[in-house]
C-alpha positions as CSV (number, residue, x, y, z in Angstrom):
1,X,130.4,-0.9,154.7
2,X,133.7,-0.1,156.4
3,X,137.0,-0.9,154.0
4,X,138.2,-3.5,156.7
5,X,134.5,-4.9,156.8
6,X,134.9,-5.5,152.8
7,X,138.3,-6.4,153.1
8,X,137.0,-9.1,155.6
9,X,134.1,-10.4,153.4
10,X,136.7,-10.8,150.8
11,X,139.1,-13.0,152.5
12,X,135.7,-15.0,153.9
13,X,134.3,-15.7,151.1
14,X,138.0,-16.5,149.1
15,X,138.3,-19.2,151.8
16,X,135.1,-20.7,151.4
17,X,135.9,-21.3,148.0
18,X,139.5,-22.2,148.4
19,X,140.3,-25.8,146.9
20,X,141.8,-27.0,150.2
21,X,139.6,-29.0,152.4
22,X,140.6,-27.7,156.0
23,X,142.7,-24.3,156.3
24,X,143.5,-21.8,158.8
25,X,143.9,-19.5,156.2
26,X,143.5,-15.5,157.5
27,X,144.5,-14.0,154.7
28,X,146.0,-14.3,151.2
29,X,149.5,-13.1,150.8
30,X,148.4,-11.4,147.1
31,X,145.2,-9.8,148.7
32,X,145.8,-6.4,150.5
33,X,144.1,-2.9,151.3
34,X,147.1,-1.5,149.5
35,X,146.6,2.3,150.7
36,X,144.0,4.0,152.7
37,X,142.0,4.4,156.2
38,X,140.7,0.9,156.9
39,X,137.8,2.5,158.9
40,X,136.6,4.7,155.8
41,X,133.2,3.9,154.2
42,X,132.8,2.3,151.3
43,X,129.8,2.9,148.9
44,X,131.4,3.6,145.6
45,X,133.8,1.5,143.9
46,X,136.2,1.6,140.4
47,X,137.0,-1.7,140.1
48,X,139.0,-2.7,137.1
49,X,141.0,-6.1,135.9
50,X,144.2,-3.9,136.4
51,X,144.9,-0.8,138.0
52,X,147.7,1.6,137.1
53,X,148.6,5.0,137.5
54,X,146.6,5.8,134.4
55,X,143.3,4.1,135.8
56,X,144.5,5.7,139.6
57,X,144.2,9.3,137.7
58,X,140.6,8.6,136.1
59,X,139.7,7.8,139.2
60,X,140.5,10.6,141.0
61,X,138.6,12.7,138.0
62,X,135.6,10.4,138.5
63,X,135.6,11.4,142.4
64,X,135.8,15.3,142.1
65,X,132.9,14.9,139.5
66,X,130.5,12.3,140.4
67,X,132.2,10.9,143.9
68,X,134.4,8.0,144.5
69,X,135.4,6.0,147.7
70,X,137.9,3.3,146.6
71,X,139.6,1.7,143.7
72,X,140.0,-2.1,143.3
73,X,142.3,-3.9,141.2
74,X,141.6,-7.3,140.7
75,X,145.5,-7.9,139.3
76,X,148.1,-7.6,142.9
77,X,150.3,-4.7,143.2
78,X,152.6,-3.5,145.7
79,X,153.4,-5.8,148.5
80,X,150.4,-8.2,147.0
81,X,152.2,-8.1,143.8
82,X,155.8,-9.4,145.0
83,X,154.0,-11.9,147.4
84,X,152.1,-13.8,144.5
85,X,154.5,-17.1,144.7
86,X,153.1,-17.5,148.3
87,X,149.8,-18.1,147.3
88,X,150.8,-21.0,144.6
89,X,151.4,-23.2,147.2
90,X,147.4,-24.2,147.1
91,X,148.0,-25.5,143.5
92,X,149.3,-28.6,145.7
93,X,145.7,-29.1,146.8
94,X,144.3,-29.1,143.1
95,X,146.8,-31.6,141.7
96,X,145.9,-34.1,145.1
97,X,142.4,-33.9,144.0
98,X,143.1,-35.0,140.3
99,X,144.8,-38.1,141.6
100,X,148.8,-36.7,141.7
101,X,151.4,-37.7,144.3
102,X,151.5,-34.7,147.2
103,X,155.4,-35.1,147.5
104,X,155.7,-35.4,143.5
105,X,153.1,-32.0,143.1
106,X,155.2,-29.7,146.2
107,X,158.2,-30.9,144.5
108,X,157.9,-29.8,141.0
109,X,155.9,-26.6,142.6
110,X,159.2,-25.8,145.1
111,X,161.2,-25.2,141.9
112,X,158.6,-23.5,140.3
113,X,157.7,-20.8,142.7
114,X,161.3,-19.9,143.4
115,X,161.1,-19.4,139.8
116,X,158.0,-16.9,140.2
117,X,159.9,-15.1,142.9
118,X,162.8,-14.8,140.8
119,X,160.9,-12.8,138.5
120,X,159.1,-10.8,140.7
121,X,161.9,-9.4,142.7
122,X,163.4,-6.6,140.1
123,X,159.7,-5.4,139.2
124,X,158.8,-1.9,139.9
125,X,156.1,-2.9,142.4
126,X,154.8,0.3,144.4
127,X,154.4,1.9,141.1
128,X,150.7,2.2,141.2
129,X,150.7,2.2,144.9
130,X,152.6,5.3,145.2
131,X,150.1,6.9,142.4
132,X,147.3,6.0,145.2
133,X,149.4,7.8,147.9
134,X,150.4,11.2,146.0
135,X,146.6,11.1,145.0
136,X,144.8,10.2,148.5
137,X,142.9,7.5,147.0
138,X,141.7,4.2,148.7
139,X,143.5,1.5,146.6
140,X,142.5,-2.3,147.7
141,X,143.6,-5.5,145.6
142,X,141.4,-9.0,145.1
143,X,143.1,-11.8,143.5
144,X,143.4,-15.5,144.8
145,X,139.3,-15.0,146.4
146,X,138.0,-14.3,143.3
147,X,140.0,-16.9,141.4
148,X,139.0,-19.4,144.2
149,X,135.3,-18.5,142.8
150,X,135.7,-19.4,139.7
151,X,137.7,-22.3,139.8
152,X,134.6,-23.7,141.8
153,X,132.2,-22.6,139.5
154,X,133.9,-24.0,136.6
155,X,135.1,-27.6,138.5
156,X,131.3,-28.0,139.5
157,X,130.0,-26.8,135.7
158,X,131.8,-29.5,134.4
159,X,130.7,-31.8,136.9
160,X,126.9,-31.5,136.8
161,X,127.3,-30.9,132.8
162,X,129.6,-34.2,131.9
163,X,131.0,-33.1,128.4
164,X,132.0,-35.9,126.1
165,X,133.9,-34.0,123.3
166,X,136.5,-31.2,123.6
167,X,134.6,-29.0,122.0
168,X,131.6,-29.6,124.1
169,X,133.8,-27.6,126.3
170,X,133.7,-24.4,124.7
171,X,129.9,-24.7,123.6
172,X,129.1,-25.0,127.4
173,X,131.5,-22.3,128.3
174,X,130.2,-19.6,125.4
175,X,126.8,-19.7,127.3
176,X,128.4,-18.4,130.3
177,X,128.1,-14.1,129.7
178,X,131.3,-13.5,130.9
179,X,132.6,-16.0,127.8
180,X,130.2,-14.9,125.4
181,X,131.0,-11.0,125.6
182,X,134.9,-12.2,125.2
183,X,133.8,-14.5,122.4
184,X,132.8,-10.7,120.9
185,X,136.4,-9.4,121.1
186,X,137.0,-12.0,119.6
187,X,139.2,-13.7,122.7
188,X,136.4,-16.3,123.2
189,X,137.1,-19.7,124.7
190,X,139.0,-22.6,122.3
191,X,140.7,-25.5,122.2
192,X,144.9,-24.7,121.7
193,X,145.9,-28.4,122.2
194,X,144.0,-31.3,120.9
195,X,141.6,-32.3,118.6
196,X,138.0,-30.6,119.2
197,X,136.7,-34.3,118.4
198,X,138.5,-36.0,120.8
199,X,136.8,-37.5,124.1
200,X,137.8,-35.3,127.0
201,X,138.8,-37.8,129.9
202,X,139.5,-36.9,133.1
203,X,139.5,-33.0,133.5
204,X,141.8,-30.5,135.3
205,X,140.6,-27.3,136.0
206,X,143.4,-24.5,136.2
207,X,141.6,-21.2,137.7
208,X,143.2,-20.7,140.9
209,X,147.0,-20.6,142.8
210,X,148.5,-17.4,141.7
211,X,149.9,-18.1,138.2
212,X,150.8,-21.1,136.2
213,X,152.5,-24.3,137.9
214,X,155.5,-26.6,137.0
215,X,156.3,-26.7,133.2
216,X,157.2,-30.6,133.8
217,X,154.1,-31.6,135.4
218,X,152.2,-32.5,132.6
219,X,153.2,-36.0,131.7
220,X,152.5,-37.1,135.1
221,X,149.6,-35.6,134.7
222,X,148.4,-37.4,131.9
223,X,150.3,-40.9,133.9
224,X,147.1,-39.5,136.6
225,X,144.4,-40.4,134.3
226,X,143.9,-36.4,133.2
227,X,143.4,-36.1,129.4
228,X,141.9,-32.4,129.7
229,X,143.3,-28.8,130.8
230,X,140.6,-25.9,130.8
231,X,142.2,-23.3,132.2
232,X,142.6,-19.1,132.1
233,X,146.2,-18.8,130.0
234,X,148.9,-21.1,128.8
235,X,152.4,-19.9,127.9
236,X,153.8,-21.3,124.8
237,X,156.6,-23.1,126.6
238,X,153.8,-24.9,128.9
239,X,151.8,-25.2,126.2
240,X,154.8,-27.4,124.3
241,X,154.8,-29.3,127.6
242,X,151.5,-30.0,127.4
243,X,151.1,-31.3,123.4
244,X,154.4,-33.7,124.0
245,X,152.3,-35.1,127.0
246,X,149.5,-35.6,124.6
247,X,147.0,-33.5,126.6
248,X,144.5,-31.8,125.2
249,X,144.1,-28.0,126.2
250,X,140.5,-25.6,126.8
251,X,141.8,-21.8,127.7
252,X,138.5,-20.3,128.4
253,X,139.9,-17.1,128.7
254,X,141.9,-14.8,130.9
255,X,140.7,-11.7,131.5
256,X,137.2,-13.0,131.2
257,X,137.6,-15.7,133.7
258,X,138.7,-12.8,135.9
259,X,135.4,-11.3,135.7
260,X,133.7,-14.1,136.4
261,X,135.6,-14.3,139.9
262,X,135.2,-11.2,140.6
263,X,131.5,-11.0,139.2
264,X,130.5,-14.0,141.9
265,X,132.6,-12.7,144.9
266,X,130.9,-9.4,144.6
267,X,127.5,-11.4,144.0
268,X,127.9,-12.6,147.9
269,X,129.3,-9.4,149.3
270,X,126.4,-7.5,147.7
271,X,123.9,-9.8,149.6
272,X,124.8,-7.5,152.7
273,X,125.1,-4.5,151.4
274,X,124.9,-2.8,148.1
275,X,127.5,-1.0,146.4
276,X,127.7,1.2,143.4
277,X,130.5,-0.5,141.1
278,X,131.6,1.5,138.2
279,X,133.7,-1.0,135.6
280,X,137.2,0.2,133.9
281,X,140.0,-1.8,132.6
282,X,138.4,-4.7,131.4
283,X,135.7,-5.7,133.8
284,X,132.3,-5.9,133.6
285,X,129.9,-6.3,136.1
286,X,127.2,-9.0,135.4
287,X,124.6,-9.7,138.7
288,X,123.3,-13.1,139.2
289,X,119.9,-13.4,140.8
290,X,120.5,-14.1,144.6
């Protein structure tokens, strides 16, 4: 398979699973070959949650021993990296479905991603990318297509499954392997907001849209009918948001949610063709049957 071939698979598959109903979406802004020949061929992949220089440089010593054609970080760099705000603008999408106001949701968002931006612009954002150069090494990114993955696989789990308690959450979720090796690190899903007894309510699923959303959304929200958040991370600050709205709070995990994204993106690229995936820097790769 051709880089621009897998690139193109990516960006397919990410808009299947977007959460907005119709889009003319041809590519997301934190999604990028990042460095390298398009046209090579791709057969042999390092694919890791993050990739820095330090991963770049085991990479090159994995291809002068064994062989390597391209390195893929799931986390944006580079240009992907400083255009992450962009993508939040599908988080709009989500909070329509739960039952919020479109012009309330942009609103709050609008502040919020100019926030995002804010933060991105001093970062040192070609870091890695320049690693890639000096080294000759294929360097891709995959974020918002494999998050799009799993925010579908959780808001359907949840569907089919009906919890009743809180905590019914994080029993379902532990069977999941992704969840259950986290749950071995000891960074396993749990409830940080609520009591584990409580009913859940309407849900919200937070898995997708570049990073979190508006710190003051949560109380209208809750005014939506939502009760529940199950989501990848929670700052503290949003968190505090969240517990004077009265919501209760599932993280299932970030850097495991991460795999599962990636884990059923690759699943439906590897229909076509095979590839040999070697796993660094958190992720693991776990096949489902076809």
């Amino acid at each position: 398979m051709r880089l621009s071939r897998f690139y193109e698979q990516v960006i397919k598959f990410g808009k299947d699973r977007d959460p907005r109903e119709k889009t003319s979406i041809s590519f997301y802004s934190d999604t990028a070959i990042l460095y390298g020949n398009p046209n090579i061929e791709v057969k042999k992949i390092l694919i890791g949650i993050d990739i820095e220089v330090g991963e770049l440089l085991l990479a090159d010593r994995i291809r002068k021993d064994k062989g390597l054609d391209l390195v893929l970080s799931h986390h944006p760099e580079g240009k992907a990296y400083a255009a992450l705000f962009e993508v939040m603008q599908l988080q709009v999408d989500v909070l329509k479905k739960i039952g919020m106001d479109r012009k309330v949701s942009q609103q709050l968002l609008d502040e919020r991603k100019r926030e995002v931006e804010r933060k991105l612009l001093p970062q040192n954002h070609t870091r890695p990318v320049d690693a890639a150069r000096l080294l000759d090494m294929p360097f891709m990114c995959v974020h918002t297509p494999a998050d799009n993955h799993v925010y579908q696989f959780m808001r359907k789990l949840l569907e089919n499954e009906k919890p009743k308690k809180v905590q019914d959450i994080v029993d379902l979720l532990i069977t999941i392997p992704e969840y259950k090796e986290a749950s071995n690190y000891k960074v396993g899903p749990r409830v940080i907001s609520g009591n584990p007894k409580r009913a859940v309510g309407k849900i919200l699923v937070e898995m997708t849209g570049g990073t979190e959303g508006s710190r003051d959304v949560f109380d209208k929200l809750y005014k939506a009918g939502v009760r529940t958040l199950v989501g990848m991370h929670l700052s503290e600050e949003h968190l505090k948001k969240a517990q004077d709205a009265n919501l209760n709070v599932v993280i299932a995990g970030h850097i495991s949610s991460d795999n599962l994204g990636l884990n059923l993106l690759l699943d439906r690229i590897e229909k076509e063709e095979k590839l040999e995936i070697l796993s660094c820097s958190g992720f693991r790769r776990i096949r489902r049957n076809f």
